[in-house]
N, C-alpha and C positions, 0 to 999 in steps of 0.2 A: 504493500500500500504506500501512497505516498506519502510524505512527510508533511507534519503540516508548518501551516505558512510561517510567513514571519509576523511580528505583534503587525494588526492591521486595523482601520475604521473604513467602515460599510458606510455610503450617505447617498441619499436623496438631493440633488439641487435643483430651483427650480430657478432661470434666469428671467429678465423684468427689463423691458427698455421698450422706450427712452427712461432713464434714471437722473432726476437733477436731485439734488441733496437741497438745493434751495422751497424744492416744490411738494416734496413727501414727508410726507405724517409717517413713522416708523412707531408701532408696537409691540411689544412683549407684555403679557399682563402680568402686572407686578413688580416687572423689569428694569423695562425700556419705555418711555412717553414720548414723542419728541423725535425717537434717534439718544436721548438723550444728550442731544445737543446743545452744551450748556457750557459755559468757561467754568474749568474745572480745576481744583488744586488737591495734592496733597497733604492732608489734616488730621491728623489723629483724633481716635470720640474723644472727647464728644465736640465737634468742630465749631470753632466761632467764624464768623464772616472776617476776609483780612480787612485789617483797618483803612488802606486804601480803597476798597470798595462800601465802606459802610455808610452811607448816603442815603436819601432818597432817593435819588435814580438809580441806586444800586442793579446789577445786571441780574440775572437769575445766574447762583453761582451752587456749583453741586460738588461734591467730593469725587476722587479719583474711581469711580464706576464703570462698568463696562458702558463703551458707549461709543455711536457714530463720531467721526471729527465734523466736527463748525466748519460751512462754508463749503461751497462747489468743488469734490474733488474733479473734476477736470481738470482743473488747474497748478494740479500736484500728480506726480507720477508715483504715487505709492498708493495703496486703495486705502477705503476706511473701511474697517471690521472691527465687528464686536463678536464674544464669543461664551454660551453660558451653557449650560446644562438644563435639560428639562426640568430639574426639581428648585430650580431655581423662578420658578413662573409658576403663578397662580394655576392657571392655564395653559398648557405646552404649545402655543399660539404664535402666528405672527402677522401681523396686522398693516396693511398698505394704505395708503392714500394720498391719490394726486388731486393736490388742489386744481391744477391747471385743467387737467383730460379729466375731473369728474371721475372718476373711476378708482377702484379700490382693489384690494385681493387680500384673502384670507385663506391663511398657509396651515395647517395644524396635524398633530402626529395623532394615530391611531391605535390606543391600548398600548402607550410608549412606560406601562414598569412591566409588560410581560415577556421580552424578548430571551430573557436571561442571560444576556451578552453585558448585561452593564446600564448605565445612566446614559438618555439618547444625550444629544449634544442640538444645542441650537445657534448658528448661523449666520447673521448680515451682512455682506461684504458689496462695500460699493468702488466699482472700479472705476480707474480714469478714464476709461471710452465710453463713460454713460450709461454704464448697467449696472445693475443690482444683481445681486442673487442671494435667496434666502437654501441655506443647507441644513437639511437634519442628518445626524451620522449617529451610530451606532457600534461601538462605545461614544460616549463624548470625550472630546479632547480638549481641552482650553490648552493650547501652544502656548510652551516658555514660560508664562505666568501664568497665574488666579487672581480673582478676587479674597482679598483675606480682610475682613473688620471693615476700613474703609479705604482702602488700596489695591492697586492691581499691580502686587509685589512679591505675592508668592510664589515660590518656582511650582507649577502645576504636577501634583501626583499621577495627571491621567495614562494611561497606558491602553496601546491598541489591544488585541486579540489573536489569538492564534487558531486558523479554520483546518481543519482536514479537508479535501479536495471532494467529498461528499457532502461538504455543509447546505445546507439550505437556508438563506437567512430573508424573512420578508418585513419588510418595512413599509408600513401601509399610512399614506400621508395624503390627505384631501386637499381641493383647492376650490376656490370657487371667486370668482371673479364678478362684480357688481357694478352699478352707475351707483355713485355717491355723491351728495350736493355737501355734505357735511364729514368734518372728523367725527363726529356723535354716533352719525352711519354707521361705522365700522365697529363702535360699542354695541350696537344694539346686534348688528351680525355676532359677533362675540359670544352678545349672552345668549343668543339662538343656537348657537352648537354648545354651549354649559351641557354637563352636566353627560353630552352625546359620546365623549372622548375614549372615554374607558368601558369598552362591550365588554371586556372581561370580568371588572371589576363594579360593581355599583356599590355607590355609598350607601353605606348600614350606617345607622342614627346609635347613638351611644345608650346605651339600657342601664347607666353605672347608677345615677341621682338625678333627682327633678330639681328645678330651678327654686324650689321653697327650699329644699334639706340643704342645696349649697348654699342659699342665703343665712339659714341659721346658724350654721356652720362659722362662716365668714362673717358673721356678726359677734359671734360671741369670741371669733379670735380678734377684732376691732376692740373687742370690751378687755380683752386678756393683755393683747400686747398694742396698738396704737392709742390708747386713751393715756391722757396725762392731764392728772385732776386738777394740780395745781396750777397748771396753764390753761384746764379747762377747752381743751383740744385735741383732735383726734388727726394722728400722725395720717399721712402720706402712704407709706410704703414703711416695712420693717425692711432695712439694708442688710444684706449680706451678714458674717457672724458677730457684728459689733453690735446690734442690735439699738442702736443712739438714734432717738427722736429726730423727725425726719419729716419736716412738714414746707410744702410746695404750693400752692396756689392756682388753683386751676388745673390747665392739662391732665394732670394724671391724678385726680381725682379730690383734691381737698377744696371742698364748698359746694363739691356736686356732690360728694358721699351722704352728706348729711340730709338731703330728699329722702335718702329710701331707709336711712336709720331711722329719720323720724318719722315715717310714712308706713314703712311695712319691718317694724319689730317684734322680737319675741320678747325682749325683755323692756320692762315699762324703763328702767334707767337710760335705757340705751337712747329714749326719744327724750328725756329730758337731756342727757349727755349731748345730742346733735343741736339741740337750740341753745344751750348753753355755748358749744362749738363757732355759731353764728352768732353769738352776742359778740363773742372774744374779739371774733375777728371782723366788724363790722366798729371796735368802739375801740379797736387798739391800730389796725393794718393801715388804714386810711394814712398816703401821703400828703400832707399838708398843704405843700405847693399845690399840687397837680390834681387833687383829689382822686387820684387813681390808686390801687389798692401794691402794695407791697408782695413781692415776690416769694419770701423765705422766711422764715424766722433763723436768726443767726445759731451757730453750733451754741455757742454758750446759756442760748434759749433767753435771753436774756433782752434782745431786741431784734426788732424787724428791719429786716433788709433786703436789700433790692436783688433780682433773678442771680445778678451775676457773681455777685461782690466774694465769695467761697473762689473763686478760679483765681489763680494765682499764676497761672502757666502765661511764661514768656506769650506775647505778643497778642494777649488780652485784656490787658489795660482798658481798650477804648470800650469795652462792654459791659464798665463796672457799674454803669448809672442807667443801665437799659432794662426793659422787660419788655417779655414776649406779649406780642399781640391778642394771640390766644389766651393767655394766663386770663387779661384783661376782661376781654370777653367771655370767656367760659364763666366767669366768678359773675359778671352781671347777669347773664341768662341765667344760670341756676339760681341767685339770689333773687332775682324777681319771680321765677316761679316760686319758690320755698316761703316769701311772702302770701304772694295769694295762696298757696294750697293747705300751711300752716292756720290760718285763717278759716276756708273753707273745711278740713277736715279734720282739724286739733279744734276750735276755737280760738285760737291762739293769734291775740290780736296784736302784731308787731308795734312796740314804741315808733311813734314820730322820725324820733332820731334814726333811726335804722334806714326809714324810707328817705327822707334827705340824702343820709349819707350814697344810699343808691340811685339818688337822682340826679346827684353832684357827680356820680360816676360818672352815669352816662351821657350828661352833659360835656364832660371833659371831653370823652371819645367826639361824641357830634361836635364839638369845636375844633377839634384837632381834623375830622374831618370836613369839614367847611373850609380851613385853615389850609389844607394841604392836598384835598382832592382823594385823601386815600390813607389809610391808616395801615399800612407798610405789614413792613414784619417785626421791627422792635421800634419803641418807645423809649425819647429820653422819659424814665421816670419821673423826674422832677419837674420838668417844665410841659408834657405830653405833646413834645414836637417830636413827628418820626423822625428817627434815627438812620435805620435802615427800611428803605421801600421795595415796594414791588414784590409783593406776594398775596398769598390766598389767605393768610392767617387772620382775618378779620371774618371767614367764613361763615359764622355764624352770630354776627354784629346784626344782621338784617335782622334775624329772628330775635335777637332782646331787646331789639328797637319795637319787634311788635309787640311786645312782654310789656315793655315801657308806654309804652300809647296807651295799651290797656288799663294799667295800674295807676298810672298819672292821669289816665284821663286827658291826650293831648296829642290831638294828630299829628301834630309836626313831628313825630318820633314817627307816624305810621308814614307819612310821604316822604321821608327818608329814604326808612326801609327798603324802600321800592328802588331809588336810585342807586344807593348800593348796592343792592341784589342784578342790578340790571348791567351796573359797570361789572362786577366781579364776575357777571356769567360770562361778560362778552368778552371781557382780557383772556378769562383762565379756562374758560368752554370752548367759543366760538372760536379763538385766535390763539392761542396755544397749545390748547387738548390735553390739560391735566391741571391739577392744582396744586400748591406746594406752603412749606409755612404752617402747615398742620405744627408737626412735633419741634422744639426748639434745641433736638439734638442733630440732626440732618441736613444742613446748612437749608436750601432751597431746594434738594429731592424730591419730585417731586412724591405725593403720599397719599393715603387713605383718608386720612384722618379731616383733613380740609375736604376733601370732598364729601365725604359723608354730612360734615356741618353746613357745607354750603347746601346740599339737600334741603337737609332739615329747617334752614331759612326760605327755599323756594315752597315748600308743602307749609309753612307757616303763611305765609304770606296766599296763598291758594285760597286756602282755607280761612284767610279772616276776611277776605276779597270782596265775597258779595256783602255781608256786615260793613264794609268799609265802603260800599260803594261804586265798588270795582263792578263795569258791563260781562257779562255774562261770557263775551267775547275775548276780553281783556283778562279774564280769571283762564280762561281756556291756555292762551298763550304764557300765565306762569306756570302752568301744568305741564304744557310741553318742555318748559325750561328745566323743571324737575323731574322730567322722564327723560331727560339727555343727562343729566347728573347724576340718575339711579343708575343709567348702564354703564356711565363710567365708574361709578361705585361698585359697580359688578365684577368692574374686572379685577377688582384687588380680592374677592373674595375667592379661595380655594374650590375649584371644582371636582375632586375627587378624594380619595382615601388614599396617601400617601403609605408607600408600605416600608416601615422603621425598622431598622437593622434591627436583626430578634434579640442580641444582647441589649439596648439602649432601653434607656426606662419606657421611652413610649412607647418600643415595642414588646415588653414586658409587662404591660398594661392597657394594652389594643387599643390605644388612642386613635380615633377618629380625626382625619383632619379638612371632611369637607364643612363647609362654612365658617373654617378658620381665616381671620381677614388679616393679608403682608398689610406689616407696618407701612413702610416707605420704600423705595428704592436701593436706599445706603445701608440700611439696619436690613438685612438682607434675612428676615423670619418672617415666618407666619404668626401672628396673635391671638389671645382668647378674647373675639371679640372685637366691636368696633371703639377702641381710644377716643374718649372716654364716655361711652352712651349705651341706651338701649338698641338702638335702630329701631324707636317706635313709627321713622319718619317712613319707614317702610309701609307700615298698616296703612296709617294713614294716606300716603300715598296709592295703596289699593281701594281703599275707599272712596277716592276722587278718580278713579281712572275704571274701575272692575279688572282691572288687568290683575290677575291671579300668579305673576310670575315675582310681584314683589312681595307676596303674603310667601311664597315658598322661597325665595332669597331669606327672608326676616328667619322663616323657619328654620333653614340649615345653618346660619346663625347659631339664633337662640339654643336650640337642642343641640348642640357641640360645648357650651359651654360650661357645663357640669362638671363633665368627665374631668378638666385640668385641677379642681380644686386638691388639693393634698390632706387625707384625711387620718384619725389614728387607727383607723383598719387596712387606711392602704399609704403609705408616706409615701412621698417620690421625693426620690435622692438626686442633689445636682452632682453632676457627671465627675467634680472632687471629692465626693462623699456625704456630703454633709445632708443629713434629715432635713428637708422642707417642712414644716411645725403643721398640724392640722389648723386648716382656715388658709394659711398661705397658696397665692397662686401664681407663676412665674409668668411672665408675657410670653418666652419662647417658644415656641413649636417652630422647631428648626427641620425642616426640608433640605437646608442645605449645609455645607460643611464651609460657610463663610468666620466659623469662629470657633473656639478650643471645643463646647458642649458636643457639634458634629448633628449630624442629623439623631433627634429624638430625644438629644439632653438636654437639660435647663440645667439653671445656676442657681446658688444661691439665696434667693431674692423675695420676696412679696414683690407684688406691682397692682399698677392700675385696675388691673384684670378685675379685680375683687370687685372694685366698684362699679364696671361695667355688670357684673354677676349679678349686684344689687338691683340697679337700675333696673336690669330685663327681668329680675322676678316681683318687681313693683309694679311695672307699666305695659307690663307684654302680657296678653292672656295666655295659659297654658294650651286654651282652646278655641279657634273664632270657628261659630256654625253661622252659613250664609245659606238663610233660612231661605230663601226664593230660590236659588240654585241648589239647595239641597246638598251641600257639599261641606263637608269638616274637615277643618287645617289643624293639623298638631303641632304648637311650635313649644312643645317641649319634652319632656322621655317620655312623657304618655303615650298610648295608643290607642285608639276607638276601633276597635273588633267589629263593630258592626252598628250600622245609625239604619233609622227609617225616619220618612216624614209623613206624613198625613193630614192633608189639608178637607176641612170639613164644617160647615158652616159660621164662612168667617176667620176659624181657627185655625191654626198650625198645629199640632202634634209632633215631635220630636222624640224620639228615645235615640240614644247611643249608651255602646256596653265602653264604659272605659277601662283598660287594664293599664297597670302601673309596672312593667318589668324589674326595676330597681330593686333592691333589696334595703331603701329607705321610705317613709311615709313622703306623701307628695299633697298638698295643698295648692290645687289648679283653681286659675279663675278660668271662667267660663263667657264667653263674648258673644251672645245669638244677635244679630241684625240681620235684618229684609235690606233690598237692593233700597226702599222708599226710605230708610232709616241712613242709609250711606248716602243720602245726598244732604244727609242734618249736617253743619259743623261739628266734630266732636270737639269738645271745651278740656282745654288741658284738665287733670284729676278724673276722666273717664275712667281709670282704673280703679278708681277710690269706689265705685258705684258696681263694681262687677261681684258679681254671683262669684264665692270663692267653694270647694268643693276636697273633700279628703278623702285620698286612695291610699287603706293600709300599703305595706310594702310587698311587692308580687301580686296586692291583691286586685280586683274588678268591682266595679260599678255600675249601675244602669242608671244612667239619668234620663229623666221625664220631665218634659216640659209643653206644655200649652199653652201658646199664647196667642190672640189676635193676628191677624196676617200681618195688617197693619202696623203691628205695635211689637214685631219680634226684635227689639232691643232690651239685652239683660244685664 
């Protein structure tokens, strides 16, 4: 017989011309936006903007990524390529689009972890003569380097394969070519093959815990290890084994945690504990100058200070008096909900002082925005003049602008809104094709996280539209604006079940990883969860549209996010050893080997996660019955074995048998609405109003329900 070969890779190319790098939209989902065409530097994490570029016209500047080169190679006799792995993409995809010829193509592999040759490899090379060509190969090969943390510096482990001269190897790669008037276009094709990729493999929903027993869970380790009485505040994240008080503002979860402590608790302290949380930081955080809210509290706990002022590393100086955009906004949107809903569902009627102080906030931003046209990506803190501009990190200013109209009672907060949602679509949607400025550790990457909030501003704005006035026709058109932001949101979410090396924790613990949402581009993981939210803008979003793809997005979400909690019957160990504490949940779900963990470990850590966990078992129903279609969405471990409807003089009749797989009690709420009920507004605290429901553990239920045709909202 013969010998077999030498190490080799098997690839697919498909070539593309005419190619101008000036004229194409390039995607990877999760990857690549862009081409990822962006002035890029060298930066170790957690990277600051350099001080020469820290401006308001600041460029969009990204860390050393895979990525297209800037500008027509024509003009250079070397090609531009980028080179990744499948497990490094949401979705193993590649995504085209010429502005000029209208026209698009959509490249994707077919059952790409069953080949058993290795990890495929994906692709881009644009050459000097004006062609492209998109490659999948099998093994993957990243030549000479990798990606390692935030650099493409590591010498590449990959290695061909060796065939015997009988091999058989098929690689089975679709193509499908389209007229496209928009980059949006090519999302919405996208999320049209989700989910079609993997015939081998279909995602199985996680049966480990329901979103009640991880919230208990992760409350009472809130009460065990992030409370601090005497400061009267509830930590951030427990860090790695030092375990020291750790409190952040905004972003990654402090001032949004405190909604679902005090909204959906087991223990009665824990809801005086979060308003206690909000006095603190409402009568102590406040910057004087600027009336904008403080970033940290200092290590010595002793006083508040700004995002940056802890970074001591050469050549960050100019960031010591800034904060992030997000921080700002995230603390007003949550704060002006936790006013009205404290109100409406505690009795708990906020001091005077409180609402000033949030009205001083948001006045600051709307000055700074009138002021500058745009409120960037960081903030001098003290004076609220952008610092650094041009990003998406204001993503969800539009939506606490309409919190704010609400609350104050004062349109000019609602005819805001509108203009910044309408500039931000059109920079970061229509004329870019991605958003960035989400997380404040990614330079400009771009990421998930701003997109999701920008969402959540468009279905805000949708939905207070006809109350505000807005024509019927005009509310239509911010509905399209937020169904071209839900497909780009789409494609950060995970579409299949990654399969983890069988030694790594998550593959010793069959972690699930579809509707796991990548961070960003740089931070090169998948997460638990959308940073820092339910994805209630999803429901909602179904509820203005009937389109049923956003109620099953929201789903494989939500029911993925259990299974990461770390419990004391099941610990996960970061990949150096160490017990992650029951209640503790790490951001990582690592797909790829961009850092020490490798695909499947996590590190040391708590993170935001927890209080995304919160969130979706507050304001997500476990179950929405859409009683005129007759159709039941599970978006959480539950299962409905079997529903019937019966419509009969006037009334609806419902049973479903629900079973609980878990081997924890689950406490579901329950969501019935008619099609005549989704065209009401839902009024934030919808949740607070829902039918809640208890499945022992493994056990079954039958629920019965009759209600009016009309009136099937429960």
């Amino acid at each position: 017989p013969a010998s077999p070969s030498p190490p080799l890779a098997l690839s697919v190319a498909m070539h593309l011309m005419p190619w101008d790098a000036d004229d194409v939209y390039v995607i990877i989902p999760s990857a690549v936006y862009a081409g990822n065409r962006f002035q890029s530097f060298k930066i170790p994490y957690s990277p600051r903007i350099p001080a020469h570029l820290a401006k308001p016209e600041c460029p969009i500047v990204i860390n050393d990524v895979p990525r297209l080169s800037r500008g027509d190679q024509s003009s250079h006799n070397v090609p531009s390529r980028l080179q990744i792995l499948a497990r490094d993409s949401s979705c193993p995809a590649v995504g085209i689009f010429s502005r000029r010829m209208k026209v698009a193509w959509l490249i994707w592999i077919k059952d790409h972890q069953v080949s058993g040759l290795g990890e495929f490899g994906i692709e881009v090379t644009e050459e000097p003569n004006g062609t492209g060509k998109v490659r999948f190969s099998i093994p993957g090969i990243r030549e000479s380097m990798m990606y390692w943390q935030t650099a493409i510096d590591k010498s590449s482990n990959d290695k061909g394969i060796s065939l015997s001269h009988e091999s058989l190897v098929t690689i089975r790669v679709s193509a499908v070519r389209f007229a496209a008037d928009k980059i949006s276009d090519v999302w919405e094709r996208l999320w049209a093959i989700r989910g079609t990729m993997c015939d081998d493999v279909q995602p199985n929903r996680q049966t480990q815990m329901s979103l009640s027993a991880a919230a208990e869970i992760i409350e009472k380790k809130f009460n065990l290890e992030n409370w601090n009485e005497e400061l009267g505040l509830y930590s951030s994240a427990v860090v790695s084994t030092d375990h020291k008080f750790y409190f952040q503002s905004g972003w990654t979860g402090s001032m949004m945690v405190t909604l679902p402590l005090a909204l959906n608790c087991v223990e009665p302290r824990t809801r005086q504990r979060a308003i206690q949380n909000v006095r603190t930081f409402l009568t102590q955080a406040v910057i004087p100058s600027s009336k904008l809210f403080h970033g940290r509290l200092a290590a010595d706990l002793k006083k508040w200070t700004h995002d940056y002022t802890f970074d001591a590393r050469p050549g960050t100086e100019h960031f010591q008096r800034l904060t992030l955009v997000r921080r700002q906004v995230d603390c007003l949107y949550f704060l002006l909900r936790q006013l009205s809903l404290f109100r409406i569902a505690l009795g708990f009627c906020a001091p005077e002082s409180w609402t000033i102080v949030l009205r001083e906030a948001c006045d600051a931003l709307v000055s700074t925005w009138k002021r500058c046209g745009q409120l960037g990506f960081f903030l001098d803190a003290e004076t609220g003049d952008v610092a650094i501009g041009n990003s998406a990190s204001a993503s969800l200013f539009p939506a606490a602008l309409v919190h704010a109209a609400e609350l104050f009672d004062d349109p000019g907060y609602w005819n805001l809104s509108l203009t910044v949602a309408e500039k931000l679509h059109q920079t970061f949607i229509d004329d870019l094709g991605l958003t960035c400025g989400g997380p404040g550790d990614a330079l400009m990457c771009a990421d998930s996280e701003s997109a999701y909030y920008l969402l959540e501003s468009l279905v805000c704005i949708a939905e207070k539209g006809k109350s505000a006035g807005l024509s019927q026709h005009v509310i239509k058109l911010w509905v399209e604006k937020a169904r071209q932001v839900a497909a780009l949101f789409a494609t950060w979410v995970v579409s299949y079940d990654f399969r983890f090396p069988p030694e790594s924790v998550f593959g010793k613990t069959e972690m699930k990883t579809n509707g796991t949402v990548w961070a960003n581009v740089q931070n090169k993981h998948s997460s638990v969860g959308v940073c820092t939210n339910s994805g209630s803008a999803l429901l909602r979003l179904f509820r203005l549209t009937e389109d049923e793809r956003y109620l099953t997005l929201l789903s494989d979400i939500t029911s993925a996010l259990a299974q990461f909690v770390s419990r004391e019957d099941r610990l996960l160990y970061s990949f150096d050893g160490y017990a992650n504490p029951s209640g503790w949940v790490n951001e990582r779900v690592n797909l790829s080997d961009w850092d020490p963990p490798g695909p499947g470990g996590i590190i040391h850590e708590s993170s935001w996660c927890e209080v995304t966990i919160l969130l979706s078992a507050l304001e997500i129903p476990g179950i929405y019955v859409d009683s005129t279609n007759s159709v039941v969405y599970c978006l959480d471990v539950v299962q409905v074995t079997s529903s019937s409807f019966r419509r009969h003089d006037g009334m609806c009749t419902i049973e479903c048998s629900i079973l609980n797989p878990s081997k924890f009690p689950a406490l579901v709420r329950i969501m019935i609405e008619s099609r005549e009920q989704r065209r009401l507004p839902l009024e934030d605290g919808y949740f607070l109003r829902l039918e809640k429901v208890s499945i022992p553990a493994g056990g079954e239920i039958t629920l019965h329900r009759a209600l009016p045709v009309s009136n099937t909202n429960s």
